[in-house]
N, CA and C of each residue as an Amber inpcrd file, in Angstrom:
protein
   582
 -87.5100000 140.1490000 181.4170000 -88.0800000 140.8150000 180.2480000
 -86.9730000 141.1050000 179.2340000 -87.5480000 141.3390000 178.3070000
 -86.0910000 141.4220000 176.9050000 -85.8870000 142.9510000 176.9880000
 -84.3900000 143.1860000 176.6090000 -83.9960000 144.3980000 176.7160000
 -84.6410000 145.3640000 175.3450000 -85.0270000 146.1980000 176.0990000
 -85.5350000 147.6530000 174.5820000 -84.5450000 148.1200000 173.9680000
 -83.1010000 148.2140000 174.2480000 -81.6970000 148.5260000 173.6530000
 -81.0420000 147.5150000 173.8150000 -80.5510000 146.4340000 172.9930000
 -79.4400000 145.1850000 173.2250000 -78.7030000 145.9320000 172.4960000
 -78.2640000 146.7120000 171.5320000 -77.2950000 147.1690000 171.0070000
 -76.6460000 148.3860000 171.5750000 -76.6210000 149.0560000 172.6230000
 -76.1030000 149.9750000 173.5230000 -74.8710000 149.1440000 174.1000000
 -73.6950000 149.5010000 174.5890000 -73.0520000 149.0070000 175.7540000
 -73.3490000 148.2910000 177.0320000 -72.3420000 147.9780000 177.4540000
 -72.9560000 147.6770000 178.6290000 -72.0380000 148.5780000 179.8230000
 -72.8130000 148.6030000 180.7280000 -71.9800000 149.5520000 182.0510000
 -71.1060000 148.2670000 182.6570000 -70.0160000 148.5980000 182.8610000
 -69.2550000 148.0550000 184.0300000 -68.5040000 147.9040000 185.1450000
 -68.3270000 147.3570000 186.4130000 -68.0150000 147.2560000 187.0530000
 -67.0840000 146.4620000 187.4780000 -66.0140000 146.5790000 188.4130000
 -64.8320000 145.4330000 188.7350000 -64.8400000 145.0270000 190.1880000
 -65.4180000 143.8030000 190.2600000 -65.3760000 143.3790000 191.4840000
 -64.5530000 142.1420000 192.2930000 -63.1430000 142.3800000 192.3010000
 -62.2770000 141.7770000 192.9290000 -61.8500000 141.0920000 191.2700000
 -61.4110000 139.5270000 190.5470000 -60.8430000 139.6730000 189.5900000
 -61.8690000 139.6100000 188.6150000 -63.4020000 139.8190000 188.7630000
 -64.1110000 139.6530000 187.8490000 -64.6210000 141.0830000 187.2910000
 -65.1580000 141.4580000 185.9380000 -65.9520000 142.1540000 185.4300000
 -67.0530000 142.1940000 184.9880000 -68.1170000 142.5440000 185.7790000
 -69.3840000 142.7640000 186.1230000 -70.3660000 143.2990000 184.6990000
 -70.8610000 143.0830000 183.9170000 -71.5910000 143.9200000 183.4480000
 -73.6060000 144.0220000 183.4400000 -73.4810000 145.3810000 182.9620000
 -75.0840000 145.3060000 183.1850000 -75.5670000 146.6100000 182.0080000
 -76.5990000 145.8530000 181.7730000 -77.3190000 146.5500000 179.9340000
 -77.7680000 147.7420000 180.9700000 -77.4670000 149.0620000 179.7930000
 -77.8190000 150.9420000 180.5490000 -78.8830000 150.8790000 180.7300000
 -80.0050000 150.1320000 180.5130000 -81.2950000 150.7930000 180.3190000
 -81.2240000 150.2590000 181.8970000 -80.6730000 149.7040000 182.6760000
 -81.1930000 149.2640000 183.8310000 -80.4510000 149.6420000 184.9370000
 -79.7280000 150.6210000 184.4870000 -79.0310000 151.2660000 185.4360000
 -79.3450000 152.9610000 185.7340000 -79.0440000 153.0380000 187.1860000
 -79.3970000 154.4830000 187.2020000 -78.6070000 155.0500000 187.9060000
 -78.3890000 156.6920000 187.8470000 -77.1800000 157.5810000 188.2730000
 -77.6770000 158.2600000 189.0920000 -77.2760000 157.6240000 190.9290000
 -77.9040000 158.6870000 192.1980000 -77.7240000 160.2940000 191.6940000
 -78.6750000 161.0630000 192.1980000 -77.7020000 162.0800000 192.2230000
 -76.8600000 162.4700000 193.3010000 -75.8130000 163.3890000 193.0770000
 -74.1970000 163.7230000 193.4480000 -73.5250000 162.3390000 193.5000000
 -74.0840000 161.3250000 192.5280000 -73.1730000 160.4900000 192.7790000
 -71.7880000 160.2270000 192.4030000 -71.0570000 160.2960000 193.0990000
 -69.3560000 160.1720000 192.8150000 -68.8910000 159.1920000 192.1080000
 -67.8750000 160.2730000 191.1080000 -67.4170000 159.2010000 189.7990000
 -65.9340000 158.6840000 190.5010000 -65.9150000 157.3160000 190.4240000
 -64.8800000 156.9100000 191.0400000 -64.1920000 156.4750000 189.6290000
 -62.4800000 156.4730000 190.1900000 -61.4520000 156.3620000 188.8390000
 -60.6240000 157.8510000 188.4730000 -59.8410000 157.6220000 187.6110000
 -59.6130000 158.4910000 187.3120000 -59.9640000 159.1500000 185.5870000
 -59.8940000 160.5700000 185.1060000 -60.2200000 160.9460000 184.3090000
 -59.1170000 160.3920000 183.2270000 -59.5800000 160.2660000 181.6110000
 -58.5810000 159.5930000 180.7720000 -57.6930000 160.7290000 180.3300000
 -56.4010000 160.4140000 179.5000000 -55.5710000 161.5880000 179.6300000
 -56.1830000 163.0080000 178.8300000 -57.4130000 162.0940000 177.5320000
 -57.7850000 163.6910000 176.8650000 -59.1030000 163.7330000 177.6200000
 -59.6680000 163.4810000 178.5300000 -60.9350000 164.2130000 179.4230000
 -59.9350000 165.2860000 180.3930000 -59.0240000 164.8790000 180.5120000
 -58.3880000 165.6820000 181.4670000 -57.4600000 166.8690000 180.9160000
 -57.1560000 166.9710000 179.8920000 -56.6450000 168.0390000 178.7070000
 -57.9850000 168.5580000 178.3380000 -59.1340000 167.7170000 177.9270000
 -60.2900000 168.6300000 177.9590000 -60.8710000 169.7300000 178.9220000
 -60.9210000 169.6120000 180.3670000 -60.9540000 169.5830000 180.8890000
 -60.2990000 171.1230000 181.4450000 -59.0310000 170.9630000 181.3710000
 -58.2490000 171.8980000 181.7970000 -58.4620000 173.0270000 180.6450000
 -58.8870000 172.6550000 179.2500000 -58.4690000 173.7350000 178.0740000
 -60.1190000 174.5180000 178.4360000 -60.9460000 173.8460000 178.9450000
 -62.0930000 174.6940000 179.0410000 -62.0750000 175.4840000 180.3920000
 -61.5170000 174.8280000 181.2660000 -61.2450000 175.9280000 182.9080000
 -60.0450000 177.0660000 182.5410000 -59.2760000 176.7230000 181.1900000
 -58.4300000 177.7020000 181.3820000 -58.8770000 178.7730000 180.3000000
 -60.1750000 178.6290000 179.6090000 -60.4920000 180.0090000 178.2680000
 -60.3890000 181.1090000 179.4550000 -59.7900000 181.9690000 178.5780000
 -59.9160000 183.6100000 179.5020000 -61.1470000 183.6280000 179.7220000
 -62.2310000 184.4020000 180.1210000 -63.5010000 184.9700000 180.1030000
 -63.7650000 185.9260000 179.2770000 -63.0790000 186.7650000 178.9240000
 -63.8820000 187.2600000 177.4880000 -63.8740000 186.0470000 176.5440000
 -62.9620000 185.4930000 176.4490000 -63.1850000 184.1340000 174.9320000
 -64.9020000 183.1450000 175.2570000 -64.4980000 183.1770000 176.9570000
 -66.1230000 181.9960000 177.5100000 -67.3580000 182.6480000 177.2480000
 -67.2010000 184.0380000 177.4320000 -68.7420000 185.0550000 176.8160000
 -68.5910000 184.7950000 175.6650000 -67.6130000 185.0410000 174.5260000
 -67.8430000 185.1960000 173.5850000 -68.2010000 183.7330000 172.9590000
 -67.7520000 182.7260000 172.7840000 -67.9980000 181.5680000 172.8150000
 -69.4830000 181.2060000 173.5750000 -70.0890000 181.7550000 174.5610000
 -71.4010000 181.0660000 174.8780000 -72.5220000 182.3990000 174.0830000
 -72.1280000 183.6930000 174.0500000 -72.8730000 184.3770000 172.8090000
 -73.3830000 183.7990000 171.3870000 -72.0210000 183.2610000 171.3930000
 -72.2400000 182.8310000 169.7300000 -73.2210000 181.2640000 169.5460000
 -73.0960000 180.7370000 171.2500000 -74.1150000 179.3630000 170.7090000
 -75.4770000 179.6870000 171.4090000 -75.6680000 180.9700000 171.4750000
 -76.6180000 181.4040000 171.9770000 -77.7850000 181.8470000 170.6340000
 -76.6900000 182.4380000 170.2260000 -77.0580000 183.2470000 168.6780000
 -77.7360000 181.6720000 167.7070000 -76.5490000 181.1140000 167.6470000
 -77.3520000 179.5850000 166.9170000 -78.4330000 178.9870000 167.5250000
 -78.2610000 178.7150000 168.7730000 -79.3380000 178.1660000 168.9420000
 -80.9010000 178.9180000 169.1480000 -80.7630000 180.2630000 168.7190000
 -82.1010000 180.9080000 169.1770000 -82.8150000 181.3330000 169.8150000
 -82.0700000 181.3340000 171.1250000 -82.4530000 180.7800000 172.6900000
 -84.0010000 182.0640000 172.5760000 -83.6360000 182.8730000 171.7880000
 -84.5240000 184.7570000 172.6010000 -85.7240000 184.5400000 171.1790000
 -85.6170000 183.8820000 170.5570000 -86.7520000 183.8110000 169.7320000
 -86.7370000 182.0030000 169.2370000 -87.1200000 180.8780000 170.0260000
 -87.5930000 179.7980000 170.1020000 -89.2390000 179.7510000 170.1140000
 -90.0340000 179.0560000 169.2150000 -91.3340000 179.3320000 169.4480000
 -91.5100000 178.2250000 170.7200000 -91.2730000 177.0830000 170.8620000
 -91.0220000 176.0950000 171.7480000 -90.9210000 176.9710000 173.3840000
 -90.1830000 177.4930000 173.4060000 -89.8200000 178.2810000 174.4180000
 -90.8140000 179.5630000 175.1560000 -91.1280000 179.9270000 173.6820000
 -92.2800000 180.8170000 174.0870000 -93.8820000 180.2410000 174.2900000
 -94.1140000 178.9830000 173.3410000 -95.2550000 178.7400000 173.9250000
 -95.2790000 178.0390000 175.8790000 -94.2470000 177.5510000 175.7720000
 -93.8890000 177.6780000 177.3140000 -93.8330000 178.7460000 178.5980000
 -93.9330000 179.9360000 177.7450000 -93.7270000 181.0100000 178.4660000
 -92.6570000 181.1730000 178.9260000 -91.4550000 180.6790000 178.8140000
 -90.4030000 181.2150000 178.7520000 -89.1980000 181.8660000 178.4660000
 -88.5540000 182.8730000 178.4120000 -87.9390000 184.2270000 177.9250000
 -86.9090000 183.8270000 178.5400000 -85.6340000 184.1660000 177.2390000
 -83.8710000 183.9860000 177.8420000 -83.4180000 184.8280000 176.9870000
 -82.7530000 185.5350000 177.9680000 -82.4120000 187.1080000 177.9870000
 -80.8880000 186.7100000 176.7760000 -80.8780000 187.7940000 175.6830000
 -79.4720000 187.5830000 175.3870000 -78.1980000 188.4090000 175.9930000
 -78.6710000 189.4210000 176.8310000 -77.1390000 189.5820000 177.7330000
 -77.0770000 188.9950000 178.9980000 -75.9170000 188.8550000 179.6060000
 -75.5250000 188.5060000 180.5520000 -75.4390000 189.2120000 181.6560000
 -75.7740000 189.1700000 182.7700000 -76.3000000 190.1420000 183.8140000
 -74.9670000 190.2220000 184.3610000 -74.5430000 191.4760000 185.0070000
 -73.6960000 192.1350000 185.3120000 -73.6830000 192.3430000 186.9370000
 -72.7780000 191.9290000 187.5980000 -72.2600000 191.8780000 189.0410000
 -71.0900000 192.6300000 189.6490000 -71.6170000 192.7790000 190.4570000
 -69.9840000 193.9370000 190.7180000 -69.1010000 192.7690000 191.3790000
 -67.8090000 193.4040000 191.4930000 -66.7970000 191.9920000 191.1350000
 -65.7120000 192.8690000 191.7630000 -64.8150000 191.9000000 192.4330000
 -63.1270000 192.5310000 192.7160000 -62.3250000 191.6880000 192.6790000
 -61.2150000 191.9360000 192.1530000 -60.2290000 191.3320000 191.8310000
 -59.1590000 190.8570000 192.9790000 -59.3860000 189.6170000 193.7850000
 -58.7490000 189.6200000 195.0820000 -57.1500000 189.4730000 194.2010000
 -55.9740000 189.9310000 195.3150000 -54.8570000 189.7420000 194.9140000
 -54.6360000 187.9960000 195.4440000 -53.8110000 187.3520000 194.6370000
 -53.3310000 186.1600000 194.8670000 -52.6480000 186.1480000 196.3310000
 -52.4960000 185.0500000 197.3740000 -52.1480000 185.0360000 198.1880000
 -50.6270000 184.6420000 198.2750000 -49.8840000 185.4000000 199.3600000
 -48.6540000 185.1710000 199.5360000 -48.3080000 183.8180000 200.4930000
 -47.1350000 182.9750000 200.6640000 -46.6210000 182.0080000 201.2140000
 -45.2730000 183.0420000 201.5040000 -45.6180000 182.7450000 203.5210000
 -44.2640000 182.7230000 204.2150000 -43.5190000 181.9530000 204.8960000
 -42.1560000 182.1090000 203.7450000 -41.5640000 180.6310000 204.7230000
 -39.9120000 181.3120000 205.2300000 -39.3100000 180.4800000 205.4950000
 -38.1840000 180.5630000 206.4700000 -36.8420000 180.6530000 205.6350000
 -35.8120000 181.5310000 205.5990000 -34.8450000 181.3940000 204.6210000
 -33.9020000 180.5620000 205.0600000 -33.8130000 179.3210000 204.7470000
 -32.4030000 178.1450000 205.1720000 -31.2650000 178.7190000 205.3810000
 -30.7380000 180.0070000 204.1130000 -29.3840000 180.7120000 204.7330000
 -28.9990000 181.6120000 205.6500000 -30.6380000 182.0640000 206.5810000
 -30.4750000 182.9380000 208.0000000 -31.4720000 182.9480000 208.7360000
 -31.5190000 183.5930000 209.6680000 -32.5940000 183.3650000 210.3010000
 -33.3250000 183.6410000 210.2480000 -34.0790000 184.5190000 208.9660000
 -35.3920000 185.5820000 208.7220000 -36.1130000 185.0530000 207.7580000
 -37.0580000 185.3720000 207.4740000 -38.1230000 184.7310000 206.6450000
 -38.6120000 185.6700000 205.2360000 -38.8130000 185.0870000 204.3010000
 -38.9930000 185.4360000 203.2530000 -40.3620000 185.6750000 202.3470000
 -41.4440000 185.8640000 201.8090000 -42.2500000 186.1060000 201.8690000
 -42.4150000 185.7800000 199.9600000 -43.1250000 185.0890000 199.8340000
 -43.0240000 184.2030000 198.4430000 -44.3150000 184.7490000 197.6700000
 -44.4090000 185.3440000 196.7820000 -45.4680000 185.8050000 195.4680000
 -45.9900000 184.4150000 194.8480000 -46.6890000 184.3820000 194.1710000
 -47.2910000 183.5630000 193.0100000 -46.4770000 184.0130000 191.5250000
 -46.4520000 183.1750000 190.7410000 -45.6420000 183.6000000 189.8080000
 -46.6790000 182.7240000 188.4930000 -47.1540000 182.9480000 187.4600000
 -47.4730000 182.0640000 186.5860000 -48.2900000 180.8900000 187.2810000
 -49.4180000 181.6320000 188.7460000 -50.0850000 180.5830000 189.1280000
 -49.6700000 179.2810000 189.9540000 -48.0050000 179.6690000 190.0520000
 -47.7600000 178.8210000 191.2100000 -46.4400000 179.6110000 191.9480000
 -46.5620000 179.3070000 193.3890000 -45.0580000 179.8760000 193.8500000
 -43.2110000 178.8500000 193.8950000 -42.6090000 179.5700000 193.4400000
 -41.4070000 179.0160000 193.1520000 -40.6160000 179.0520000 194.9920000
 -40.2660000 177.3350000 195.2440000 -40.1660000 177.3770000 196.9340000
 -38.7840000 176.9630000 197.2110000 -37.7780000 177.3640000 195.7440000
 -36.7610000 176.9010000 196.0390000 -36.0300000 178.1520000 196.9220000
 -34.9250000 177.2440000 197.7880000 -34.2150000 177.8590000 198.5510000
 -35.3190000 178.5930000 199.7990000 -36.1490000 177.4250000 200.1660000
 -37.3860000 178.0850000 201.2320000 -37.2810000 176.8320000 202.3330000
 -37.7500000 177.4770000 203.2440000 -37.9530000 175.9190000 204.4750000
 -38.9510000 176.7940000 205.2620000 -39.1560000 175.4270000 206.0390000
 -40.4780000 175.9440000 206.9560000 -39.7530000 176.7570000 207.7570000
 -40.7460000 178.2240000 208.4000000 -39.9680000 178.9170000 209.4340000
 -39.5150000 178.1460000 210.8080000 -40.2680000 177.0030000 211.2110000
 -39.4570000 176.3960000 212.3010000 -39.3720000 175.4070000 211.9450000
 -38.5690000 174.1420000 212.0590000 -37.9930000 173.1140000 211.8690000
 -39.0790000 171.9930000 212.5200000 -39.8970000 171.1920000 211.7460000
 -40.4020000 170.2720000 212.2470000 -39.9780000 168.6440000 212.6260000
 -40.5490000 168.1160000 212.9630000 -40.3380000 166.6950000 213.2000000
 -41.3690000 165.8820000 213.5050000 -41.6280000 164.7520000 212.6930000
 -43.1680000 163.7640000 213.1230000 -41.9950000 162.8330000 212.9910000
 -42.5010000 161.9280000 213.7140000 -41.5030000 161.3720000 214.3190000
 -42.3510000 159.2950000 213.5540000 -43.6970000 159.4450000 213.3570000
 -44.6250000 158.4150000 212.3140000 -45.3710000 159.2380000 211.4970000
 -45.3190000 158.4050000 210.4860000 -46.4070000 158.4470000 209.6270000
 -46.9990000 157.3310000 208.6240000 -48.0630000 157.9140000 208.6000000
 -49.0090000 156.2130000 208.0960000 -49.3950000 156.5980000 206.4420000
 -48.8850000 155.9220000 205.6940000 -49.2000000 155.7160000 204.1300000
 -50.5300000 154.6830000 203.6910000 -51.3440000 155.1840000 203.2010000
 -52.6220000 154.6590000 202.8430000 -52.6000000 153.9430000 201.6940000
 -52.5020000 152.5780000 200.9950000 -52.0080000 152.4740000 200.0870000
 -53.5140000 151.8750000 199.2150000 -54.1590000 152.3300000 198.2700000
 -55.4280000 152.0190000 197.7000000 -55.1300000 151.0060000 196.3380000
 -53.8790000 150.9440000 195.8800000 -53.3910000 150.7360000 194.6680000
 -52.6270000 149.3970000 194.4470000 -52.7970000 148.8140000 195.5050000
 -51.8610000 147.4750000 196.0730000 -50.3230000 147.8360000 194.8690000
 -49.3380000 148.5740000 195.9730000 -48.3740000 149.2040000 195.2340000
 -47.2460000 148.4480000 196.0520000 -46.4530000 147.4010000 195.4970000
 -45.4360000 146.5050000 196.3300000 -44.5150000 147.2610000 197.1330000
 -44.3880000 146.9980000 198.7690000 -43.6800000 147.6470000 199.9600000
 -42.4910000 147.9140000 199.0430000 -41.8610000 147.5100000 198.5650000
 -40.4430000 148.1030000 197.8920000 -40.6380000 149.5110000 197.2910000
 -41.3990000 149.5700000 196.8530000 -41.8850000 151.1100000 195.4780000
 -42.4160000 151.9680000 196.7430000 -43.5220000 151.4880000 197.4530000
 -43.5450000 152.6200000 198.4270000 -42.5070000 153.1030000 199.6310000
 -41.6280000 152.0480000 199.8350000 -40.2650000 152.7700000 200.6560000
 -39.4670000 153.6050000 199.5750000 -39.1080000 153.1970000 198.3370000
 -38.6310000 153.7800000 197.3810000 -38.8340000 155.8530000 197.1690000
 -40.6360000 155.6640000 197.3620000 -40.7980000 157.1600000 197.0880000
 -41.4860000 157.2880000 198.3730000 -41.4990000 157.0360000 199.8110000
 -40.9990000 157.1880000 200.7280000 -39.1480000 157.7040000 201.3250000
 -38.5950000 157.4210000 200.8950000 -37.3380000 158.0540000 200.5910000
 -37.1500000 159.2390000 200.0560000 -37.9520000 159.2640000 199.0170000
 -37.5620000 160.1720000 198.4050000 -38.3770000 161.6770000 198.3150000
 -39.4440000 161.2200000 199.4100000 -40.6180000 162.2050000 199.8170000
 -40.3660000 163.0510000 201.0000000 -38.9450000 161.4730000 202.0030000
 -38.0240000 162.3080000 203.2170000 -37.4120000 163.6360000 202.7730000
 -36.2000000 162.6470000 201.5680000 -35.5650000 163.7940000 201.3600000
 -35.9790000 165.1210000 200.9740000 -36.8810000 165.0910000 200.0540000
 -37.7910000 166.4990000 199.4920000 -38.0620000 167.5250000 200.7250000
 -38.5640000 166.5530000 202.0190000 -39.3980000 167.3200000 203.2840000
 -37.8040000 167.9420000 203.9130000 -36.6140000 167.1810000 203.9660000
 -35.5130000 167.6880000 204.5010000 -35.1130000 169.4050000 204.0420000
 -35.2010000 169.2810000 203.1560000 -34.8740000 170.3700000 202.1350000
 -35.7990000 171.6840000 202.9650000 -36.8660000 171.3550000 203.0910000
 -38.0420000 172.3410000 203.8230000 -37.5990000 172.5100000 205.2980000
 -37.2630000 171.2200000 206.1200000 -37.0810000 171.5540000 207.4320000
 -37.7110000 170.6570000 208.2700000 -38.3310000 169.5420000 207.0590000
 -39.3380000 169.0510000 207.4890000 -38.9750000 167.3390000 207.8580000
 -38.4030000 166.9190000 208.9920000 -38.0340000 165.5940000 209.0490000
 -39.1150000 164.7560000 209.4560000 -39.6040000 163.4610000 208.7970000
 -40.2860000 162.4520000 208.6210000 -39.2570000 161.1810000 209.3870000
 -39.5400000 160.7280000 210.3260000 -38.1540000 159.7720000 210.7020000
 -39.0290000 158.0690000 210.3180000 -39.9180000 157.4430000 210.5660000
 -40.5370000 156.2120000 209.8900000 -42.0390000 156.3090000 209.3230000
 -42.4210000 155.2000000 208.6180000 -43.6900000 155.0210000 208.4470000
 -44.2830000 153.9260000 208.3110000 -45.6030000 153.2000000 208.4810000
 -45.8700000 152.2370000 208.2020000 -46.8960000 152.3900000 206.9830000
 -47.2110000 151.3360000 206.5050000 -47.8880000 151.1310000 205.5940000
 -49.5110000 150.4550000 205.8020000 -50.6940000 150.7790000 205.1200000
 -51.9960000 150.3870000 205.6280000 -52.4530000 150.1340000 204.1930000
 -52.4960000 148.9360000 203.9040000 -53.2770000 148.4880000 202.8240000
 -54.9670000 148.4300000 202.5260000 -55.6140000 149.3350000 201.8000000
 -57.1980000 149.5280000 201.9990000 -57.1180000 148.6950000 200.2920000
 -58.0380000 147.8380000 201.2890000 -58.5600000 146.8130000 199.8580000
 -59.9310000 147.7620000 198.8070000 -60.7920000 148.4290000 199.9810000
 -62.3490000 149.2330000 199.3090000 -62.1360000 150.3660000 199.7330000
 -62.6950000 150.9000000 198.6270000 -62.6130000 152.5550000 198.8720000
 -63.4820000 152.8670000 199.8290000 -64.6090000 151.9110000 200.4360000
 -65.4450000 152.1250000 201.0980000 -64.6100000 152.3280000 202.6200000
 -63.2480000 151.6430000 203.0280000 -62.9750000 151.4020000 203.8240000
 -62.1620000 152.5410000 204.8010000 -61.7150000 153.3410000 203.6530000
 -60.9640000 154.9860000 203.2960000 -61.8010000 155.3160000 205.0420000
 -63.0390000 155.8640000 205.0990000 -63.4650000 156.6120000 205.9430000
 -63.1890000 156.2510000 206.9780000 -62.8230000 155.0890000 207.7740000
 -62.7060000 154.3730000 208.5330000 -60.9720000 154.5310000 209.3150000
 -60.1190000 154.5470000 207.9500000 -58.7410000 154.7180000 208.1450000
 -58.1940000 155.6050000 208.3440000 -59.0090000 156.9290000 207.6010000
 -58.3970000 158.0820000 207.7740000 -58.4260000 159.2260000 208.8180000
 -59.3430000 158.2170000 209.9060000 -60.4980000 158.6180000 210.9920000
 -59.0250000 159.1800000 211.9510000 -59.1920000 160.5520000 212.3750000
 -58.1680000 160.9860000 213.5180000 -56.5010000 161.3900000 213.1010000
 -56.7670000 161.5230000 211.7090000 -55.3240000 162.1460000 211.1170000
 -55.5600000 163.1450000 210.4450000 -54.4350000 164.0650000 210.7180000
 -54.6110000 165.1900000 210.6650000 -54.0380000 165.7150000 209.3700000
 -53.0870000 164.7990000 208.5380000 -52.3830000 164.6130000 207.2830000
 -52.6940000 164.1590000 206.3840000 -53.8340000 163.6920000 205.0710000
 -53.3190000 162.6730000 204.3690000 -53.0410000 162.9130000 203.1660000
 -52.0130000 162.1800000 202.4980000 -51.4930000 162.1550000 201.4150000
 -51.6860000 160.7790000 200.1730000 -52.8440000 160.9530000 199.7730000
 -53.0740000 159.7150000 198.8470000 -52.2060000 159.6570000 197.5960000
């Protein structure tokens, strides 16, 4: 049958070196279906600038498109029989304190007890309180990323863990061609680091 929108986009897909496409009107979105990829750099600055408005700015900001849009006197709304309140209902609330990280002081034998600072904790001059050792570990690689680059920051992921206490002595590498295949690989580890 002929398409009702030929001038829309088309959706696409990448399947091994080809690109797939297919007209929107004939596509449909499961629901919870998972967006695979990653976000572009301004969805993801978007993104963050709206998780980070204080909450008085997010009331005040959803007041004011409340106010435009009419929501408490819509005739649409009311011949529907439905009523939207213009305040915001009120919950009792507590302010949990941020959680502390305890780790091990490298220059003695006692342990140190680390705050949050600006939303993250500062772990320099920290190690784990006891000294670990895994002796393998398995790198998942989804990105077909050439064995050279991943020994590269394999190296350099040792040294970081040294610093903590934390020795990594080899690893191998597991190339997942489908993301479908992920569940399968990651089956019985207790670590992973994508």
């Amino acid at each position: 049958s002929a398409l009702q929108y030929p001038h829309l986009p088309c959706g696409q897909r990448k399947k091994g070196d080809m690109i797939l496409s297919f007209p929107l009107e004939h596509l449909q979105i499961a629901p919870n279906q998972k967006v695979n990829g990653k976000l572009s750099d301004q969805q993801e600055s978007d993104v963050i600038k709206i998780t980070a408005t204080p909450p008085h700015q997010r009331f005040n900001e959803l007041r004011e498109k409340m106010r435009v849009m009419s929501v408490s006197d819509n005739p649409l709304l009311d011949n529907l029989g439905i009523k939207v309140g213009t305040e915001f209902t009120k919950l009792p609330a507590q302010l949990l304190p941020p959680p502390s990280l305890k780790f091990g002081d490298p220059n003695s034998s006692k342990f140190k007890i680390i705050q949050p600072f600006n939303g993250g904790w500062n772990l320099r001059d920290c190690a784990a309180i006891r000294a670990v050792s895994l002796k393998f570990c398995t790198i998942i690689d989804c990105a077909n990323v050439p064995n050279p680059v991943i020994a590269d920051k394999f190296n350099l992921f040792q040294r970081v863990n040294k610093a903590f206490k934390v020795d990594i002595e080899q690893f191998k590498v597991v190339k997942c061609r489908d993301e479908r295949e992920l569940d399968r690989l990651i089956e019985g580890f207790c670590l992973i680091i994508l």
